[in-house]
C-alpha positions as CSV (number, residue, x, y, z in Angstrom):
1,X,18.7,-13.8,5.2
2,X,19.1,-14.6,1.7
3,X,20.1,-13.2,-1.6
4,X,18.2,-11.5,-4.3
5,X,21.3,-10.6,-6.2
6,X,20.3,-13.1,-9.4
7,X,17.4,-10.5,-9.9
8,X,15.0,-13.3,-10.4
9,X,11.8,-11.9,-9.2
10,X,9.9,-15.2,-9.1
11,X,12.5,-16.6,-6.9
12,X,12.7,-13.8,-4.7
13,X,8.7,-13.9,-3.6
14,X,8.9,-17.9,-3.7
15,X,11.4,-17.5,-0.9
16,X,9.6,-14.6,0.8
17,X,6.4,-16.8,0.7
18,X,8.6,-19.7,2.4
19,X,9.5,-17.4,5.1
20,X,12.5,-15.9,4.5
21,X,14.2,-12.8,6.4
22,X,14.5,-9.8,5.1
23,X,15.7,-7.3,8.3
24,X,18.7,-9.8,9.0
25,X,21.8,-8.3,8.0
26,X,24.8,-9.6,6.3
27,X,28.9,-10.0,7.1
28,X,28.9,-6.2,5.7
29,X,26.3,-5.0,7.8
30,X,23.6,-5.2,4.8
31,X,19.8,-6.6,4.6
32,X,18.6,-8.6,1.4
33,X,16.9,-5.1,-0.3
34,X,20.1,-3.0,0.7
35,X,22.2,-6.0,-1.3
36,X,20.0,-6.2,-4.0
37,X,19.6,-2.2,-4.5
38,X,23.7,-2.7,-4.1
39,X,24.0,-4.6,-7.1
40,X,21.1,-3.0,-9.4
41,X,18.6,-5.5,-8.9
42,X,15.7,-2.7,-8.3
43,X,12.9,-5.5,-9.3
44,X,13.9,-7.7,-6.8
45,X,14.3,-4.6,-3.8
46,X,10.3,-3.5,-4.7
47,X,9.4,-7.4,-4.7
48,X,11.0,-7.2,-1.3
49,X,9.6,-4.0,0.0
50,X,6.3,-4.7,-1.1
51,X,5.9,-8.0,0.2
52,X,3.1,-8.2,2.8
53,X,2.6,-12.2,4.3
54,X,-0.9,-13.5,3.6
55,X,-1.2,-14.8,7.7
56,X,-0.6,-11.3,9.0
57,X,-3.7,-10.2,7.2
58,X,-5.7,-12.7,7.9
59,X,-4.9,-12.4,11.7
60,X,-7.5,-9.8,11.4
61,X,-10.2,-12.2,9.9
62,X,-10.4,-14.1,13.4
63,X,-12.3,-11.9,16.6
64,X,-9.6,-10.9,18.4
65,X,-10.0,-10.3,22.4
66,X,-13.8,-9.2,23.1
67,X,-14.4,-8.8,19.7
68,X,-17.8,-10.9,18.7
69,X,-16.7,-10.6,15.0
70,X,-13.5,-10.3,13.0
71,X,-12.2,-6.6,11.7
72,X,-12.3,-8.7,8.4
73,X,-14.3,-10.5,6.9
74,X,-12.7,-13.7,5.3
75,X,-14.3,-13.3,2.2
76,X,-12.4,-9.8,1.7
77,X,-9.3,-11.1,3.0
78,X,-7.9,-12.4,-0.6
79,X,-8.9,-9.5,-2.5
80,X,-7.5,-7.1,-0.3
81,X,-3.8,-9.1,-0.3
82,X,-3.5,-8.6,-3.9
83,X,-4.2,-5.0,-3.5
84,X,-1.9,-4.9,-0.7
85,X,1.3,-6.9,-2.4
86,X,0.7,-4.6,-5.8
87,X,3.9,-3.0,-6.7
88,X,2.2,-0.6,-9.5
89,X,1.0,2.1,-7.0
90,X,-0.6,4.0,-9.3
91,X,-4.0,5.7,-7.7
92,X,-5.6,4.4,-10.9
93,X,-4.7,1.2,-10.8
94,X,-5.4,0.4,-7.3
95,X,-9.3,1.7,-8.0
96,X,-9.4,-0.9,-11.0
97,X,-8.1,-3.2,-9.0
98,X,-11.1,-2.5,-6.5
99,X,-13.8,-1.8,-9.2
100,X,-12.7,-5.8,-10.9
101,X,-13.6,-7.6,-7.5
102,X,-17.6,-7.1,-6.4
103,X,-16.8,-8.2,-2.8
104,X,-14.7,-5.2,-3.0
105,X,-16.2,-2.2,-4.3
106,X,-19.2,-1.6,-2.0
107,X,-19.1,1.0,0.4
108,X,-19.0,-0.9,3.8
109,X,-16.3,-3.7,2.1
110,X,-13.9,-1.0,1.6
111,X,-14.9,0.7,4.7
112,X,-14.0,-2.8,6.9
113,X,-10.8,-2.7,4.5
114,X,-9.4,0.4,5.4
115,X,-10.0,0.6,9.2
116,X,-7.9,-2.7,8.8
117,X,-5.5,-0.8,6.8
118,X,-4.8,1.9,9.2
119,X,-4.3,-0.7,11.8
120,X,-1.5,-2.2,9.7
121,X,-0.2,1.4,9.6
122,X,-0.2,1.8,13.0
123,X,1.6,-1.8,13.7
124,X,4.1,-0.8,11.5
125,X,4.9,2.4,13.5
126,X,4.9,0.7,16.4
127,X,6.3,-2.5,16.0
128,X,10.2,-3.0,17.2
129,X,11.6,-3.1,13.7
130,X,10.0,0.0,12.5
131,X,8.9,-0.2,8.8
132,X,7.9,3.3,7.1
133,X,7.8,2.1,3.8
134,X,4.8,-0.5,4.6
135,X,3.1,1.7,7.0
136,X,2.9,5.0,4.0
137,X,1.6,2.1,1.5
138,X,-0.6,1.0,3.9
139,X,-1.8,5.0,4.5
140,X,-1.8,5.3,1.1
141,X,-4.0,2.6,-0.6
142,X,-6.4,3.1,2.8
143,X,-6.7,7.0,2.2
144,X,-7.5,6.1,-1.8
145,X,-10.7,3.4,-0.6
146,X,-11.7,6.4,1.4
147,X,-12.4,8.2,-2.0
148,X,-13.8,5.3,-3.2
149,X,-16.3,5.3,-1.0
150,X,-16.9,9.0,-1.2
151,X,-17.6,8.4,-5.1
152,X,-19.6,4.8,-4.4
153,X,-22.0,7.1,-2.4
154,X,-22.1,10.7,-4.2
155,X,-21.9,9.6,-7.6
156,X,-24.1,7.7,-9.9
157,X,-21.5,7.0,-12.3
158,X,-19.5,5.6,-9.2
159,X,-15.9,4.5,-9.9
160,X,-16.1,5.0,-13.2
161,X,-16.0,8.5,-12.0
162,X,-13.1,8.5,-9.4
163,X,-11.0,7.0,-12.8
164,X,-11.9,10.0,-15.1
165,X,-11.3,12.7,-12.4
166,X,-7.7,11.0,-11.8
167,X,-7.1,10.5,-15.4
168,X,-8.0,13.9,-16.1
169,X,-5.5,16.8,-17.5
170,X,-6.0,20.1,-17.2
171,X,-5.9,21.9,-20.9
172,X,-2.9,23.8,-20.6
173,X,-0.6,21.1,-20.0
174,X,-2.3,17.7,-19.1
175,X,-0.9,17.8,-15.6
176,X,-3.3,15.3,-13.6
177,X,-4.4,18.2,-11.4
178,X,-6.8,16.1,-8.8
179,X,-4.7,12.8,-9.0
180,X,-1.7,15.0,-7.3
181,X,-4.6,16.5,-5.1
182,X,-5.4,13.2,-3.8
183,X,-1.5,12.0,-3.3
184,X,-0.1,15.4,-1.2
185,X,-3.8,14.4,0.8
186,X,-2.8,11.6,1.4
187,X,0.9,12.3,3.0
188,X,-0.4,15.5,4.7
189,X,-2.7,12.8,6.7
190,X,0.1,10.5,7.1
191,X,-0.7,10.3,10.9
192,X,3.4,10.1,11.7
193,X,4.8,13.2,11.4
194,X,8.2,12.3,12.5
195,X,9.0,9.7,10.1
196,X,11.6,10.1,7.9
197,X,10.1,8.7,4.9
198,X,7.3,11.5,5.6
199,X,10.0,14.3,5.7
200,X,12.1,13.1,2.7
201,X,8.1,12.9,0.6
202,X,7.7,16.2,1.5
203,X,11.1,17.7,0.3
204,X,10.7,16.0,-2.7
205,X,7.1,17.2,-3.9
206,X,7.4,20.4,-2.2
207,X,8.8,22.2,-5.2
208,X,6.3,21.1,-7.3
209,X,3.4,23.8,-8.3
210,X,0.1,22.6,-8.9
């Protein structure tokens, strides 16, 4: 366990890198993002929740069992941490981010990237310590290189495209019409439908009228 509550965000991921805890609890019952949300430091609870360790992804860069080759290629491995540890979640940034690396944005990269992805998911679901948060993001960035590939393979202008659809307002208002599309896709297909994070996304967009 170990404090966040200086809201140094630098200091925060240097220790997270080093291996610190973050599901130990405190004297009051309280893990490090819980303390630091407790205090105000909000930079230092996404550092926290978005932090993904580089040797968990690249377990899936090794054959594993009777596999003859690795889910991942190691080449992709770096590329794809980056996108994973992002804290700026916006669909449109997390296609630039895949459109600025070559290894990336070709159709069977992303499509060895997000079958690892949903495996993540699933681990996350699964795993002892439960951990919804990861497991949506996961969902999340894996359902938008899905798109990607749709557009890599359909369109000649390619990602260039996916960006202007999400970008895109309709005239009355500017509301992003297909980048909410893409989002409440994404949740409905959130494959857990008993999480609570699922429910409380839900609620929350619900009222909102496309």
């Amino acid at each position: 366990l170990f404090s966040p509550n200086s809201g140094n965000k630098e200091i925060t991921w240097m220790m997270l890198e080093a291996g610190a805890e973050t599901d130990v609890v405190n004297s009051v019952g309280r893990t490090a993002a819980q303390m630091a949300a407790f205090v105000g430091q909000h930079d230092c609870v996404t550092v926290i929740n978005n932090f993904f360790p580089r040797e968990r992804l690249d377990y899936y860069t090794k054959p594993q069992g009777l596999d003859k080759e690795p889910k991942l290629p190691v080449k992709l491995a770096g590329p794809l941490h980056k996108i994973i540890t992002t804290t700026n979640m916006h669909p449109v940034k997390i296609v630039l981010l895949v459109k600025e690396n070559p290894l990336l944005a070709e159709v069977e990269a992303l499509q060895k990237c997000y079958r690892v992805l949903d495996l993540i998911c699933e681990k996350c679901m699964k795993q002892k310590d439960m951990n919804e948060v990861l497991a949506m993001k996961m969902h999340y960035i894996s359902c938008i290189f899905q798109r990607c590939i749709t557009f890599l393979k359909e369109r000649e202008d390619k990602l260039d495209g996916f960006i202007k659809s999400l970008l895109k307002g309709r005239e009355k208002d500017g509301f992003p019409v297909y980048q909410e599309k893409l989002i409440r896709e994404s949740i409905r297909k959130f494959p857990y439908c008993e999480a609570t994070l699922l429910q409380q996304l839900v609620r929350s967009i619900a009222p909102v009228e496309i």
